[in-house]
N, C-alpha and C positions, 0 to 999 in steps of 0.2 A: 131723360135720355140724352139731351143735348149735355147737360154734365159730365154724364160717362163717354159719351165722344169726343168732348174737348180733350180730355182726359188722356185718353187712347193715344189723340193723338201726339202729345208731348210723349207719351212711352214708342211710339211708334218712332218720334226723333229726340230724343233728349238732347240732342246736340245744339240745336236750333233751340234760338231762344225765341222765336216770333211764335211757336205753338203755348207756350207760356205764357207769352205776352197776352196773347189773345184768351188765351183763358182766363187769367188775373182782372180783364177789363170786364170778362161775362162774371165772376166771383163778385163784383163791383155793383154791377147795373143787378144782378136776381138776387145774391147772398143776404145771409145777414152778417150780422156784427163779427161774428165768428171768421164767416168770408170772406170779407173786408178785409180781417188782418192779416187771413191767409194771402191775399192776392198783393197786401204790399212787402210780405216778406219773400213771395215770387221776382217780385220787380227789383228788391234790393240785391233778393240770389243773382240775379243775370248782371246787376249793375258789378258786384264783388267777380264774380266769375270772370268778365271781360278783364281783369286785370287783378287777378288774385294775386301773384307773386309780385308786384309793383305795392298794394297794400300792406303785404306780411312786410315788405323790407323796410316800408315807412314805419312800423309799429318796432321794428329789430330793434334800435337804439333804447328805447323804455322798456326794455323786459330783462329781467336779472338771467341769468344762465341754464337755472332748472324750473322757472315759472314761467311757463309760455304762455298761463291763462290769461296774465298780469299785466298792464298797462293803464296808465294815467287814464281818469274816465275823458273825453271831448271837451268837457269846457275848460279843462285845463291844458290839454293840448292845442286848446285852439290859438292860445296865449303865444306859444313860439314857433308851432308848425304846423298847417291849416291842411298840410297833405295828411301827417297822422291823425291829427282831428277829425279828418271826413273819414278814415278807416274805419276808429275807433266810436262813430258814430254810427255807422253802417251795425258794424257788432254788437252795440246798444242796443240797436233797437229791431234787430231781427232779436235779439235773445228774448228781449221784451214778448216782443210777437209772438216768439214760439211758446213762453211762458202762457199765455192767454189761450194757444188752440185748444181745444178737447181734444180728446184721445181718438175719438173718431174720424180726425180730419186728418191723421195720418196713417196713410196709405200703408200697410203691412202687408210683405207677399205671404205665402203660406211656411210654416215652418218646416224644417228636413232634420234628420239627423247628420249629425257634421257640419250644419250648416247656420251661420248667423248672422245677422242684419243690425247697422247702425247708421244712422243719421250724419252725417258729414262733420266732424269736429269744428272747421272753421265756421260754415254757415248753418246750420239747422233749418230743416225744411222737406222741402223737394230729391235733393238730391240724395242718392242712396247708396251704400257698398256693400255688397258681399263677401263675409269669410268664410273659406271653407276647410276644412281639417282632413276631407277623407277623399281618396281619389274616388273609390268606387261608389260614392253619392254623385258625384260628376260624372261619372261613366254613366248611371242607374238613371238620374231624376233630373241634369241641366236642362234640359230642357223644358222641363215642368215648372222648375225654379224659375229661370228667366223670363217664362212669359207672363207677359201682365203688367210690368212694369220694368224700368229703361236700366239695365245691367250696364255700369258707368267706371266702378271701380271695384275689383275682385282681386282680394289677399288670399293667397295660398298659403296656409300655414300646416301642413301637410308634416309628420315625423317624415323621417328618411324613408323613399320607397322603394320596398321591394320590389318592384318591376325592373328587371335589366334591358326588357327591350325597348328602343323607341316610341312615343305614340305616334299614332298616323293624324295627325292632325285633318284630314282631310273627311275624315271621321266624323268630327266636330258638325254640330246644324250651325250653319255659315249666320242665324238670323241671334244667335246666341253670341257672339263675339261680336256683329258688325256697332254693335254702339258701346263698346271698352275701348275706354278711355285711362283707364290707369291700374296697372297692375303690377302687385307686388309679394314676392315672394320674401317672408320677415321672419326674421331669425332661426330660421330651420335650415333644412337643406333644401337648395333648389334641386325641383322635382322635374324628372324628364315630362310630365304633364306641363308645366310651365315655360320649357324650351320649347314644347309642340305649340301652344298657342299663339306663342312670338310669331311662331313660323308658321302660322295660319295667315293666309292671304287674307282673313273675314278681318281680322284685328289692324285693318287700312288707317284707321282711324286711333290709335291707342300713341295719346300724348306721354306718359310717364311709365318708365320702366324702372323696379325698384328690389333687384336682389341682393340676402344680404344672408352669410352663411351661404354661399355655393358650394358645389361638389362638384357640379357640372359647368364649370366655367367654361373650359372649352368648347363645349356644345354650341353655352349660349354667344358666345362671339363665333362660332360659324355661323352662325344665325343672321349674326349681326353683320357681318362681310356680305352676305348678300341679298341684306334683308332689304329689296327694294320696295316692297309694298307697305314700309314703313317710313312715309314719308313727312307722317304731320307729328313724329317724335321729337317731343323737346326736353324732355328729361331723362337722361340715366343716372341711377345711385348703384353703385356696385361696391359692397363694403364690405368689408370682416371673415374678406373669405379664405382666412388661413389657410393652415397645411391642405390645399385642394388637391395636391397632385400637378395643378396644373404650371406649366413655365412659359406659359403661352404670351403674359404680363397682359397689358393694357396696350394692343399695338392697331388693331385696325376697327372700322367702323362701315358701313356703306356709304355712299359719297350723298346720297340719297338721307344719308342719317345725320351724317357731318354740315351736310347744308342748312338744314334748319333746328341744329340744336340748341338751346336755349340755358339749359342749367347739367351739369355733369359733374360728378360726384365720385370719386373710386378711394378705395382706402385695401391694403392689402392685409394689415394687421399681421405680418411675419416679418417681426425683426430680427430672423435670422437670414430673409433672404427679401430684401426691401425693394419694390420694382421701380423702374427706370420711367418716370413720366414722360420726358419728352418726346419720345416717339407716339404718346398717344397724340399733344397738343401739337406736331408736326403735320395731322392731317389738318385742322385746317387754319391755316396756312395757304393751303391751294385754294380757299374759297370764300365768299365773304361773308366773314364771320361775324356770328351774329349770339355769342355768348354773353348770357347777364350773372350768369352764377360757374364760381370754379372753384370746384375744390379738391387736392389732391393729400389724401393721407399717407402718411407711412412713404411716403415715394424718400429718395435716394440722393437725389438729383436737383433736389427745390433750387438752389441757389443757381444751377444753370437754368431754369425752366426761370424762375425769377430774372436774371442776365437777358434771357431771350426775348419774355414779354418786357422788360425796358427797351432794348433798340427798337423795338416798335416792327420787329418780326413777322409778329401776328396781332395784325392791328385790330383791336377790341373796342371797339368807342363807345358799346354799350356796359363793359362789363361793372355791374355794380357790387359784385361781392366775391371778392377772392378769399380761398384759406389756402393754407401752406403747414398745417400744423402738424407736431408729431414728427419731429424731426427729420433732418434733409435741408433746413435753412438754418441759416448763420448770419452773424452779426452784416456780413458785406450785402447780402441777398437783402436782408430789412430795412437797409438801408436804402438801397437801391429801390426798392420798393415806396418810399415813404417821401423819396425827393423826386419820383418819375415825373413828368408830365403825361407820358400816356395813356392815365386811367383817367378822363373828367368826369366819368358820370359812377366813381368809386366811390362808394359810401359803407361798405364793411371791410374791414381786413382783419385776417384770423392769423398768427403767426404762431397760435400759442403749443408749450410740449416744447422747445425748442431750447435749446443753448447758445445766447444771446449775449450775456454778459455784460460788456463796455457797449456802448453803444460809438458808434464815430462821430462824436459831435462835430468834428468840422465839414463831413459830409453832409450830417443832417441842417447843418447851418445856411444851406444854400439853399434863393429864396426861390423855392415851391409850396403854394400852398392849396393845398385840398377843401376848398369852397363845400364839399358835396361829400367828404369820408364823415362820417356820426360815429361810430364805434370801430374804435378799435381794441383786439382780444390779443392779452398779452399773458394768458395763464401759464404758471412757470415755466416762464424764461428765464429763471436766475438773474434776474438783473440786477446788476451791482449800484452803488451809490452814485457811479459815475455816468452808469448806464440811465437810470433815472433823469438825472441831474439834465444829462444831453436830452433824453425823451420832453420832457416840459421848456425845453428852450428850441424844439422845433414851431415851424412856424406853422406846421399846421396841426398842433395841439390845440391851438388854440377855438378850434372847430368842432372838435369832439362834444358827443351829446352822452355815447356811453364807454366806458373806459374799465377795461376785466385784467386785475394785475393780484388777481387769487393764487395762493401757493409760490407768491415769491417770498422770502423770507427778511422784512423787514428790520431796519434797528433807526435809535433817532438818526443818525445820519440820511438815514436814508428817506425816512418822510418829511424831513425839513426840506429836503429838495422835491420831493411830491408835492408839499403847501406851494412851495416858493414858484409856480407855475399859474399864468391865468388860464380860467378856462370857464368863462361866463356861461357858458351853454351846456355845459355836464349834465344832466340829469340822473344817470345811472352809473353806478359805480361799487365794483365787488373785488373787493381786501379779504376774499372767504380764505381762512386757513395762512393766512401772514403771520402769524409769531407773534401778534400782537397784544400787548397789556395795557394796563391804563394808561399808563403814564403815555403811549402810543399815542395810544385814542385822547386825550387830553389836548393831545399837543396837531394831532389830525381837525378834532370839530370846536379849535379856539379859531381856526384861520379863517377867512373868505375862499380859501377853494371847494369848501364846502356848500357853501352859501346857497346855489341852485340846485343842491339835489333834490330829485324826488324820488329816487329809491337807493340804498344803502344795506352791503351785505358783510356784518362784519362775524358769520357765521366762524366757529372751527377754531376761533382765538380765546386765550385765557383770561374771562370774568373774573372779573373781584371788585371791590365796593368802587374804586376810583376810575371804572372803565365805567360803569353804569352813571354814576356821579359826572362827569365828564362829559355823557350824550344829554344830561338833566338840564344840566348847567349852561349847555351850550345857547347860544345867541342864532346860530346858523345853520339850524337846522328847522328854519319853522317851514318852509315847503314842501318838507318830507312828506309821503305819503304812503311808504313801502319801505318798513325798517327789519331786517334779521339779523336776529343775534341769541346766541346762545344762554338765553338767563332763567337763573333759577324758576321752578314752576310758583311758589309762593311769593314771589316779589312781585311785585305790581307796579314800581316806582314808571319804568318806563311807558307804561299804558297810561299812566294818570296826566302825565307827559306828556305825551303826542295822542293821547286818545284812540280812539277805534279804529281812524282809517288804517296807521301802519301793521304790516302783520311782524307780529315779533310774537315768533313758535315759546 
């Protein structure tokens, strides 16, 4: 019985990680072997939890663009960066852990129709989400569903609903919402069920807001203008929400929301009517700000929203990952961008979708250097020979761990000035879909800029014997450890080459 009360009580707060704790330490002293493992991969969830998005960004620089499972194992990160090391350590050996439980020892609510349960992608365990498909399983059975175990994060994946009227959120059993933590309404229509929950006082507690496909945008920004009981929000993603109807853009927030926002995310995906950012990044401005993540898609306006955060307007000292991609910034905005001093603790910048061209080398020449940027995303930009040529003669090239210059269209010219650049710490690096042939590739992995990689995506470019020949032959490529490329299914040359660890499809 003391099992199932310890138990309880971590669903009674999932929030609190001292009910955890204290279970993991009873798992310890009564369990067996099974227990045991269970209780250290408790202790690991709450250690990853207290700082989850500070982890993912130290793993960001080693992971190619569409493999997020992927990253150097720990003893090889521990060689240049002892932050991704302890990430990627953590994820080792919860996976381990999880590998070893029995099937028994994970806690499964009861099953519904509409309704399905998975295990936490980053950490495996404890932690649980709910998807649900159908409103009227939520009208019918929430209640049922959620008791018993700690309801943390809930996907609405709902088709478009027929319901025109409002829900009453007040409706809702308030012991049902009070421990959501993250909800997200994905690639469908947001559903007037999803604006009522916002707008449930019980959801006091709900860190991450994540619509994408709206209908209802207007809705959910009245929501959000006076959503004061949502005070421990630190993420909104608002994306893809095409022809909504709405012209409302990205303009207000509660001050209550604006205060302790943490990562923010919008993208409009209508390039016929591209919204205006800076009026959203104008609220705060009034407060102190406390953004680590910013990303505005499809916006209009980047190079002034870019202008603004250089005079140090809206002073960010935390912000560690800006994007701007998808056009709205230009050659004067990246640049500006790339010589500021007001980003120190910047370590991603995404500019990419963009038309960039020349770059201003003599602007870039002036000495700023980004101690703390690892990856920069530069996916067609069109950048010219001269563009290039300026990009590796900044001075904070030389700091970069991962470097995404996919979909620009390459010739020798232009990778002779990609070699002609140091950058001892690159680790990752993706040329996917460049126009590249061998003679490319020949003259790319004979150089030393190659030297430290340990993942390489030279996906989407045209194979033939002298491009293969070429990565065989090479001298500087033996750290690899993550190779894609596009090669015939009956050649083997390349595996016999680098062996098992690199994945080459």
């Amino acid at each position: 019985m003391e099992r199932e009360s310890l138990y309880a009580a971590i669903c009674a707060s999932p929030r609190d990680d001292l009910p955890k704790l204290v279970f993991a330490d009873w798992l310890d002293e009564h369990g067996d072997a099974a227990d045991r493992a269970r209780a250290e991969l408790i202790r690991i969830q709450c250690e990853w939890e207290g700082n989850a998005r500070g982890h993912e960004r130290a793993l960001e620089p080693y992971r190619l663009t569409d493999i997020e499972a992927w990253w150097p194992d720990a003893a090889t990160l521990a060689k240049s960066d002892p932050v991704a090391a302890s990430a990627a350590r953590m994820l080792e050996r919860a996976a381990h852990l999880e590998s070893t439980l029995p099937a028994k020892a994970r806690v499964r609510p009861p099953q519904f129709d509409g309704v399905s349960y998975r295990y936490n992608g980053r950490i495996p365990g404890l932690k649980t989400e709910l998807s649900i498909r159908r409103e009227q399983t939520w009208e019918a059975q929430m209640a049922t569903i959620a008791e018993g175990f700690p309801l943390r994060e809930l996907v609405m994946d709902a088709p478009y609903s027929p319901r025109y009227e409002p829900w009453d959120h007040r409706r809702f059993d308030a012991r049902v919402l009070s421990n959501l933590e993250s909800l997200t309404s994905g690639k469908r229509a947001l559903t007037a069920l999803t604006s009522a929950i916002v707008a449930s006082p019980a959801t006091a507690h709900l860190k991450r807001l994540s619509a994408i496909h709206s209908h209802l945008l207007g809705e959910l920004f009245e929501i959000l203008e006076r959503a004061e009981h949502l005070t421990q929000l630190e993420e909104i993603e608002i994306d893809q929400i095409g022809n909504s109807g709405s012209d409302r853009g990205f303009a207000r927030f509660d001050e209550s929301v604006v205060r302790n926002l943490r990562r923010l995310r919008v993208g409009h995906n209508n390039w016929d009517r591209p919204y205006r950012s800076l009026p959203l990044l104008l609220q705060f401005s009034a407060v102190e700000c406390k953004l680590e993540e910013l990303e505005m898609r499809d916006a209009s306006d980047a190079d002034v929203v870019a202008e603004y955060l250089c005079r140090g307007e809206l002073a960010c000292p935390g912000l560690a990952k800006l994007g701007l991609p998808l056009g709205g910034i230009g050659t004067r905005g990246t640049c500006d961008l790339l010589t500021s001093d007001r980003f120190p603790a910047l370590r991603h910048l995404d500019v990419s979708e963009n038309s960039l061209g020349e770059f201003v080398g003599k602007q870039l020449e002036r000495t700023v250097e980004f101690p703390k940027l690892h990856s920069l995303n530069l996916e067609h930009t069109q950048l010219s020979d001269a563009g290039i040529s300026a990009l590796v003669n900044w001075k904070g090239y030389q700091g970069l761990r991962k470097l995404i210059l996919s979909r620009i269209a390459f010739n020798h010219a232009s990778i002779r000035a990609l070699v002609s650049g140091d950058v001892p710490n690159l680790r990752t690096l993706s040329l996917r879909n460049c126009r590249l042939h061998g003679s490319h590739v020949r003259e790319l992995v004979r150089s030393r800029f190659v030297r430290s990689l340990w993942s390489l995506d030279l996906r989407g470019n045209t194979v033939d014997d002298t491009f293969i020949r070429a990565l065989i032959e090479t001298p500087f490529l033996d750290a690899l450890q993550c190779l894609l490329v596009d090669v015939p299914v009956d050649d083997d040359r390349l595996r016999i080459r680098f062996g098992d660890q690199p994945r080459v499809p």
